[in-house]
C-alpha positions in Angstrom: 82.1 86.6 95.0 78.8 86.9 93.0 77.5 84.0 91.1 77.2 85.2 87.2 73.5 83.3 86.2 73.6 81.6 82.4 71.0 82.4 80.4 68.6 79.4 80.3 65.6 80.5 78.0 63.7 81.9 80.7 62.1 85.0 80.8 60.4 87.7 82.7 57.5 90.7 82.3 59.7 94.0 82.8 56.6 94.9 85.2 58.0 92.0 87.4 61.5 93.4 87.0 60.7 97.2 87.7 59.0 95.7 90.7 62.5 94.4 91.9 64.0 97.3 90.9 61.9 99.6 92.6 62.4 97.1 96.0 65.9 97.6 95.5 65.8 101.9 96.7 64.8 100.4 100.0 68.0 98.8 100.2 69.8 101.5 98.5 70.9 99.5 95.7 70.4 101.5 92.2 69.4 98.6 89.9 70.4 100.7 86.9 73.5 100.3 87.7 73.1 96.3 87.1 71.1 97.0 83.9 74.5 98.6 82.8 75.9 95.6 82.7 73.4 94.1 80.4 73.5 96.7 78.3 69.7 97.7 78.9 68.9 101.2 79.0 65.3 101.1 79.8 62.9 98.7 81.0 59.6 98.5 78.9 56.7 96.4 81.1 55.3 94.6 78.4 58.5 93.1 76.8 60.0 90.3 78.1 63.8 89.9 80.1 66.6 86.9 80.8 65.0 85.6 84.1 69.2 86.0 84.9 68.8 89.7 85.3 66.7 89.5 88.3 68.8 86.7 89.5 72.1 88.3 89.6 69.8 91.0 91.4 68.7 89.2 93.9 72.7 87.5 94.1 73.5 91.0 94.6 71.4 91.5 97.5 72.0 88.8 99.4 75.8 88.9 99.1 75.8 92.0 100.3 72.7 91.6 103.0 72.0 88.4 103.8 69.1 85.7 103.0 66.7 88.4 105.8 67.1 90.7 103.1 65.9 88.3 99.9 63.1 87.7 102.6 62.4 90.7 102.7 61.8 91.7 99.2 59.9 88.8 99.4 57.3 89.9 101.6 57.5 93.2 100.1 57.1 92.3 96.7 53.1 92.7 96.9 52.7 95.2 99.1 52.4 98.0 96.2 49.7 100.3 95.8 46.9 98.6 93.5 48.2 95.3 95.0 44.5 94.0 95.8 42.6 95.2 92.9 45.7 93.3 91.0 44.3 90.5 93.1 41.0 90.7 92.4 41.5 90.8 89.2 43.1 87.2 88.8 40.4 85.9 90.5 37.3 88.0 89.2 34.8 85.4 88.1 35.7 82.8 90.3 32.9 81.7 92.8 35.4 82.8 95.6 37.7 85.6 94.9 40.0 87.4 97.2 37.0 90.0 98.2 34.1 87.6 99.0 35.9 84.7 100.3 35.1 84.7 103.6 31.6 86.7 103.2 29.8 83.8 104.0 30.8 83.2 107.5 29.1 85.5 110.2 30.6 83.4 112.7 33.9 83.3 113.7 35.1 79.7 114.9 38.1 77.2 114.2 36.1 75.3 111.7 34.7 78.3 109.6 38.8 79.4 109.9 40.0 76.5 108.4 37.4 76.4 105.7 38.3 79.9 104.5 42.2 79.0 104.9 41.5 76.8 102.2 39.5 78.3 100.0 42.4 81.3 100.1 45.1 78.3 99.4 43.3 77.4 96.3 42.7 81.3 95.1 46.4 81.6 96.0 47.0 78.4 93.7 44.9 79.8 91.3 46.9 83.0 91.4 50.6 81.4 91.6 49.9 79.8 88.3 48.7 83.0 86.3 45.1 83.8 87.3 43.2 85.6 84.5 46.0 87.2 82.8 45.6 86.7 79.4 49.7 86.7 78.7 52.0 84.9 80.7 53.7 86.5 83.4 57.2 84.2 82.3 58.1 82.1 79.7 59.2 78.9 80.3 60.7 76.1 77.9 58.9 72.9 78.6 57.5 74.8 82.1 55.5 76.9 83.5 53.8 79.0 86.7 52.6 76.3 89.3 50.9 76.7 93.0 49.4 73.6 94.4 49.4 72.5 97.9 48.6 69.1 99.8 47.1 69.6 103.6 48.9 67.2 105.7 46.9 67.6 108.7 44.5 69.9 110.2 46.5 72.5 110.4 49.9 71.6 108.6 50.1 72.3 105.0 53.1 71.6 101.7 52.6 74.7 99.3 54.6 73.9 96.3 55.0 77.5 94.3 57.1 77.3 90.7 58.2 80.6 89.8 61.4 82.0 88.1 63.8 82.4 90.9 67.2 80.5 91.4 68.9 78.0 93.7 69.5 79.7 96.6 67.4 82.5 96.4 64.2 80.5 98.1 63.7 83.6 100.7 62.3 85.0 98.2 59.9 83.1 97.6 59.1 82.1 101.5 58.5 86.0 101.9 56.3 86.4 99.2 54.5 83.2 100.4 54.7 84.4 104.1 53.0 87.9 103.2 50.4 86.5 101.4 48.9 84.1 103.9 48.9 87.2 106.6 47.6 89.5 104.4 44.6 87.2 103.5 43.8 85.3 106.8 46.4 86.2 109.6 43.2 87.4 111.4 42.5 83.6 112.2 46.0 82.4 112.1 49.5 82.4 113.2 51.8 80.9 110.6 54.9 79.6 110.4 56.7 79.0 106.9 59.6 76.4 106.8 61.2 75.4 103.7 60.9 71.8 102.9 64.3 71.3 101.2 63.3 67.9 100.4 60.8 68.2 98.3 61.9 71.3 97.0 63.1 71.0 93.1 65.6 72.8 91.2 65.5 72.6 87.2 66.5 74.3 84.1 64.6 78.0 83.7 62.1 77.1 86.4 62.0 76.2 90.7 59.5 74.1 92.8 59.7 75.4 96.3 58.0 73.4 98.8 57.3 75.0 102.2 55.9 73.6 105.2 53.0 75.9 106.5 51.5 75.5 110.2 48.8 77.3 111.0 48.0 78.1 114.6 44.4 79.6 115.6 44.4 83.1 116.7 41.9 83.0 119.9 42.2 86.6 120.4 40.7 88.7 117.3 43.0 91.2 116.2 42.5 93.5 113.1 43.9 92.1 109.7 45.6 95.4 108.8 47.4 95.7 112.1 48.2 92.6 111.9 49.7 92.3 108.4 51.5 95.9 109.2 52.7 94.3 112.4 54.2 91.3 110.1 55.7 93.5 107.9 57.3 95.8 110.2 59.2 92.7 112.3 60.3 91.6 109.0 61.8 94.9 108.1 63.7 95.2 111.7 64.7 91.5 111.1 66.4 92.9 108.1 67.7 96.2 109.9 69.5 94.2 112.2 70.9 91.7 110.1 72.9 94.7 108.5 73.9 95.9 111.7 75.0 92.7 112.4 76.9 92.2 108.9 78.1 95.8 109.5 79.7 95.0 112.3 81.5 91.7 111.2 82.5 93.6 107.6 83.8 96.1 109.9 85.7 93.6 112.2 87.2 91.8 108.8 88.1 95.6 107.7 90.2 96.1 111.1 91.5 92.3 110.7 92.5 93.0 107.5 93.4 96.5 107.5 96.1 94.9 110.6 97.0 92.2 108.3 97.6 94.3 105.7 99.4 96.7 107.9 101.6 93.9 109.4 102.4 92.5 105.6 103.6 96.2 105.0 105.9 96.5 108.1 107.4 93.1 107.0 108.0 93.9 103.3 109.4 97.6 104.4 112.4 95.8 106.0 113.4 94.2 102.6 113.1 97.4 100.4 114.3 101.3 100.8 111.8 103.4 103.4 111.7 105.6 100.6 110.5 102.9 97.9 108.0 101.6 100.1 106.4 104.6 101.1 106.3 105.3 97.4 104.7 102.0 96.8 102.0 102.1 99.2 100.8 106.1 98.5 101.2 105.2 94.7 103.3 107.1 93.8 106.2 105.0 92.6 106.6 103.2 89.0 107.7 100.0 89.2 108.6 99.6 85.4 112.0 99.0 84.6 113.4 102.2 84.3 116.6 103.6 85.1 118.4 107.5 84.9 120.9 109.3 85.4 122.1 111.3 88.3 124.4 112.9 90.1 124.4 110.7 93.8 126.6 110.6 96.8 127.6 106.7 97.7 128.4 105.3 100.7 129.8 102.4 101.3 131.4 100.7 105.2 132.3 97.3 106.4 133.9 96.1 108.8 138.0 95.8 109.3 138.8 92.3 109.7 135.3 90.6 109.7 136.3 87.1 109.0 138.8 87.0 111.9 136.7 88.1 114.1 133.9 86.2 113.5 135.7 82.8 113.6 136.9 84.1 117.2 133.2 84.2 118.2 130.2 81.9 118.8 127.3 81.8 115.8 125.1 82.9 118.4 126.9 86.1 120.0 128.2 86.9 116.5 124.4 86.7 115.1 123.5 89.4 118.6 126.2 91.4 118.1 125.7 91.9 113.9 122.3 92.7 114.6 122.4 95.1 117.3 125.4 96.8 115.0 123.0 96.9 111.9 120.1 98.3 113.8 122.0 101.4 115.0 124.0 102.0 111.4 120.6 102.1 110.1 118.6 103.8 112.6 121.0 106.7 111.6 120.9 106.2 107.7 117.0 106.6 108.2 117.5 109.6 110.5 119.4 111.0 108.0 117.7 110.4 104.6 119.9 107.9 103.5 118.5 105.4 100.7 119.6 102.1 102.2 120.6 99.8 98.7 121.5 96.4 99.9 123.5 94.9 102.9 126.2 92.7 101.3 127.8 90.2 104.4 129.1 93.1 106.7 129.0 96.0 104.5 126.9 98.2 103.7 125.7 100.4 101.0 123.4 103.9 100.8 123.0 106.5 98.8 121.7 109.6 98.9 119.8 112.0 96.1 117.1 109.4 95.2 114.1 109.3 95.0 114.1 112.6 96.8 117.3 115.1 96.7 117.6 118.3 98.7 120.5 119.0 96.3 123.7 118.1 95.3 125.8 119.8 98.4 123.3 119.0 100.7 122.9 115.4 100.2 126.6 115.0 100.5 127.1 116.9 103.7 124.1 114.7 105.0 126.0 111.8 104.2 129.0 113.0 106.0 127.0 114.0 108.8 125.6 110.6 109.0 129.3 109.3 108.4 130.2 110.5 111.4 127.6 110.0 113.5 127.8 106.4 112.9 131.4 106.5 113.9 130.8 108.3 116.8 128.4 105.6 117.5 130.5 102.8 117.1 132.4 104.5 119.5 129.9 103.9 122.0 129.1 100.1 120.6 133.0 99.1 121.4 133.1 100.2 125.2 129.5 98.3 125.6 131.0 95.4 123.8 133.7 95.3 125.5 132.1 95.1 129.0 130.1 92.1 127.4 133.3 90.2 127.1 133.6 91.3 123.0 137.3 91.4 123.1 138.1 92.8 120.0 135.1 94.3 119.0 134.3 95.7 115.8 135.6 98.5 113.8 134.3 99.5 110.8 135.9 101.4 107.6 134.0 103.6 105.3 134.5 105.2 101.7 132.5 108.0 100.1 132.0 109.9 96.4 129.6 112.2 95.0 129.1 111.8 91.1 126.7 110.1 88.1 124.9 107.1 88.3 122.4 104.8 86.5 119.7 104.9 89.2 116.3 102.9 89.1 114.5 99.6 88.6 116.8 96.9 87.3 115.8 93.0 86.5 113.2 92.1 84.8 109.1 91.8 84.9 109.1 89.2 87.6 111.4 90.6 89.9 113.4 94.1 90.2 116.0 95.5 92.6 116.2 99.2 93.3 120.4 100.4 92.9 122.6 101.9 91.6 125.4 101.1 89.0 128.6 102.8 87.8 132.0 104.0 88.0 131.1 106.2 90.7 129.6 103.6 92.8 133.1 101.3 92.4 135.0 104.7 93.8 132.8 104.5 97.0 133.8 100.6 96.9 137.6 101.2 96.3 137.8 104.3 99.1 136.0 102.2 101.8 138.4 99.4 101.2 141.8 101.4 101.4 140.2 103.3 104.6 141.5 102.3 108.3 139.3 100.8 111.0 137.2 104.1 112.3 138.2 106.0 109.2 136.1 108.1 106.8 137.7 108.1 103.2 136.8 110.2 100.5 137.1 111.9 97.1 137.5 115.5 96.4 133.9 115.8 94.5 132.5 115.1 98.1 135.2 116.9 100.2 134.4 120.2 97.8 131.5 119.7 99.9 132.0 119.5 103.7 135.0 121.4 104.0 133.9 124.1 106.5 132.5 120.4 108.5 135.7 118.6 108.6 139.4 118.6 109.3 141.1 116.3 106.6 144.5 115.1 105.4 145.1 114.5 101.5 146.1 111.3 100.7 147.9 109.9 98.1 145.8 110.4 94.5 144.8 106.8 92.7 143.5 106.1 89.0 140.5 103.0 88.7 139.7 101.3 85.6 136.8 103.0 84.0 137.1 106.4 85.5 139.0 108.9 83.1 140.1 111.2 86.3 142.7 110.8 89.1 140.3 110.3 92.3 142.1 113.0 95.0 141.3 110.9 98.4 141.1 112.7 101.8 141.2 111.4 105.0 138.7 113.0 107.4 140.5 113.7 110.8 137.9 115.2 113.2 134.9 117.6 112.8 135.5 121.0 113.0 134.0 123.4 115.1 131.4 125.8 115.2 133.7 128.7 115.6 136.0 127.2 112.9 133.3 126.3 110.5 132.0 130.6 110.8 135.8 131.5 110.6 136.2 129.5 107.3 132.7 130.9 106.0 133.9 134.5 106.9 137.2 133.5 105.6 136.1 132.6 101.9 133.8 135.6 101.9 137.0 138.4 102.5 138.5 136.5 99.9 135.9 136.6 97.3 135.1 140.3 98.3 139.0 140.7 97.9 138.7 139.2 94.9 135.7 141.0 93.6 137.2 144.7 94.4 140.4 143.7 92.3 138.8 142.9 89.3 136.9 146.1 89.1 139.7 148.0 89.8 141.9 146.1 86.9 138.8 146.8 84.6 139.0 150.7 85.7 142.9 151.0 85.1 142.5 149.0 81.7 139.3 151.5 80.7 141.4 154.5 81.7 144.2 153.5 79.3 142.1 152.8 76.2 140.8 156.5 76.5 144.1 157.5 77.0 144.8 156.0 73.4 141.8 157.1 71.5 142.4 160.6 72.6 146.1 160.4 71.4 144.6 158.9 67.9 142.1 161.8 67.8 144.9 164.1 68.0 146.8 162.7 65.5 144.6 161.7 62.9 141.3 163.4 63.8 137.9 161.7 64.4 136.9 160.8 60.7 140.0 158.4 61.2 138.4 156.8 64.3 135.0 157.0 62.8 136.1 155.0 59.2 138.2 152.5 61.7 135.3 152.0 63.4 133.0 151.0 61.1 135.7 148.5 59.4 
């Protein structure tokens, strides 16, 4: 998570901060993006900026990167066309600037090296704490730009540099510090930059960083342009690789959690509808609590004589043996578009017409179909049961009805439960309950459905509380057919052709005797008689 920097009262040229900005392209970071959230438009270079802004930069970068990259810009920071007459500036005057430093020295050796390694520590002091500018580079309460350094041998020296960057951002500043030295003398010297954490202060508005420089003679003269290109470009691959490398491991945390994620899903999508939790996860399902009406076919089955049976058996077969029977009931519900509501002890209750319908008729014969399948399954489930020493193994009962319901999100904001509620649903209920072991019970509004699928026997009509209709109950027999389901198709259509030809010949007959009559009426009375009767 990125740190959010307070603002302390220190502040920055915008030439400093349209350097860093122009730094970030080669990370493809578009800093005015992060000016958006400071509401700045524009950078102007000669007005002054929260020092914050370039920290929460820089946070950026390195959250995202890694420190290699903070480095980076470091090193990069002064490597800008006009970088050396900049440089030559904030020392023009001086006795030694960064153009005649070394002019003095025709011969190369370790002691004329060190000499002009420190005369360049002391331009680059001179330079870390402003130079010649005639304004201040940052603005400081009770601080200001500092570069000193203290030689702790012959060739080991602490540069302490005071600039405007943040706790934890001291690549920065050990790339920038880096760059110069090779830039300047890494014709004489190999150097190694360490930061000193110890001696390395952090205060309000402003940090010391101390680094530890080692300087190791170069015997072997090389050019200081290949050389400082050389530097550069190991710095840059440094920083190539590091986001390989934090590619890779991002990558490796996306598959981790994309699993994790994917496991979470599988786990959840056993406690809610298929349907629901498809919806969920593509977006496409509200989970306000919201409710409507509509017309549903219930299902409801248990099993005949549950608590006797299960007292006759051990916890653990019963547990195997309610499982294995729950998997296949709703392997088939699924297969068959059921909505699976809730499994209450043995029973169970779907639904089907929500959230997705293929229409009133045909989500009832799919609940049939499925009815029967799962009888036809349980079929199977006995013999296998039997042969595993289940005496008497289960046999389930189930009731059906097609008609309204309250369908949706019920609860509240903290927790909801997808059903359904209603009369209709307590038909399902009452039929399943009054049904026989391996029976299929139900009312008329679903049988109007599936007659050409099944052989039923009326039963006896019954009245429920709350539902102004007697419910006409059939018993489902056997499934008919194919030959019987096209002779009962062909069947109703003779009839309604029958049907059809009678009523136009009734209509003929009764149009034939009214102009039988109103030519008798003409006769009689003539047509102004029909005509005035007419109009009245």
């Amino acid at each position: 998570m990125t740190r959010n920097f307070k603002n302390d009262g220190t502040s920055i040229t915008g030439l400093f901060l349209l350097s860093t900005i122009d730094q970030l392209k080669l990370l493809g970071i578009v800093g005015s993006d992060i000016l958006k959230d400071f509401n700045i438009p524009e950078i102007k270079p000669s007005e002054f900026y929260p020092r914050k802004i370039r920290g929460q930069i820089h946070e950026l970068v390195k959250e995202r990167f890694g420190e290699k990259a903070l480095y980076y810009l470091g090193v990069e920071q002064f490597n800008t066309e006009g970088s050396e007459h900049f440089f030559y500036n904030l020392t023009k005057g001086l006795k030694f600037n960064t153009r005649n430093f070394k002019s003095d020295f025709n011969r190369r050796n370790i002691q004329n090296a060190r000499v002009i390694r420190n005369r360049f520590l002391k331009l680059y002091a001179y330079m870390s704490r402003g130079g010649n500018l005639k304004s201040k580079a940052i603005k400081a309460k009770n601080d200001k730009l500092n570069g000193s350094f203290k030689i702790l041998g012959k060739d080991k020296v602490r540069y302490y540099l005071t600039n405007a960057v943040f706790e934890g951002h001291d690549e920065f500043n050990r790339g920038s510090l880096t760059n110069m030295l090779i830039s300047f003398i890494g014709d004489d010297w190999s150097i190694e930059v360490i930061l000193d954490r110890k001696n390395t202060e952090y205060r309000r508005g402003m940090t010391t960083n101390a680094f530890l420089c080692e300087f190791k003679y170069r015997k072997k003269r090389e050019k200081l342009k290949d050389i400082h290109q050389n530097f550069r470009n190991v710095a840059k691959d440094n920083f190539l690789y590091s986001i390989i490398d934090r590619s890779e491991e991002q990558r490796k945390l996306a598959v981790n959690q994309s699993n994790t994620l994917s496991e979470l899903s599988k786990k959840i999508g056993k406690y809610i509808p298929p349907q629901i939790h498809k919806g969920i996860l593509e977006g496409k399902y509200d989970t306000n609590i919201t409710t409507r009406r509509k017309k549903l076919t219930i299902f409801f089955s248990d099993i005949k004589n549950f608590t006797d049976t299960s007292e006759k058996l051990q916890p653990e077969d019963l547990t195997k043996y309610l499982n294995e029977y729950f998997s296949e009931m709703t392997n088939i519900a699924i297969r068959h578009g059921a909505t699976i509501d809730k499994y209450i002890g043995d029973a169970v209750m779907l639904f089907f017409g929500d959230p997705s319908s293929k229409g009133e008729k045909e989500d009832a014969r799919a609940c049939v179909e499925m009815s029967l399948k799962m009888q036809e399954k349980m079929v199977d489930l006995r013999k296998k049961w039997k042969r595993e020493g289940f005496y008497n193994p289960f046999e389930i009962r189930i009731g059906l009805n097609t008609g309204y319901c309250n369908v949706g999100n019920f609860g509240s904001s903290q927790r909801l439960t997808y059903t359904i509620i209603g009369g209709e649903v307590n038909v399902a209920a009452r039929l399943e309950a009054a049904g026989d072991a391996g029976g299929i019970l139900m009312s008329y509004e679903t049988y109007a459905h599936v007659q050409d699928m099944v052989e039923v026997e009326e039963k006896e009509s019954v009245k429920m509380k709350g539902i102004n209709r007697e419910i006409k109950v059939f018993s489902v027999l056997k499934r008919r057919t194919s030959k019987q389901r096209k002779k009962i198709v062909s069947s109703k259509d003779k009839i309604n052709k029958a049907s059809y030809d009678h009523k136009i010949k009734e209509i003929k007959n009764d149009l034939f005797s009214l102009q039988k009559k109103i030519d008798l009426l003409t006769k009689e009375k003539g047509t102004n008689y029909i005509i005035n009767k007419l109009r009245v």
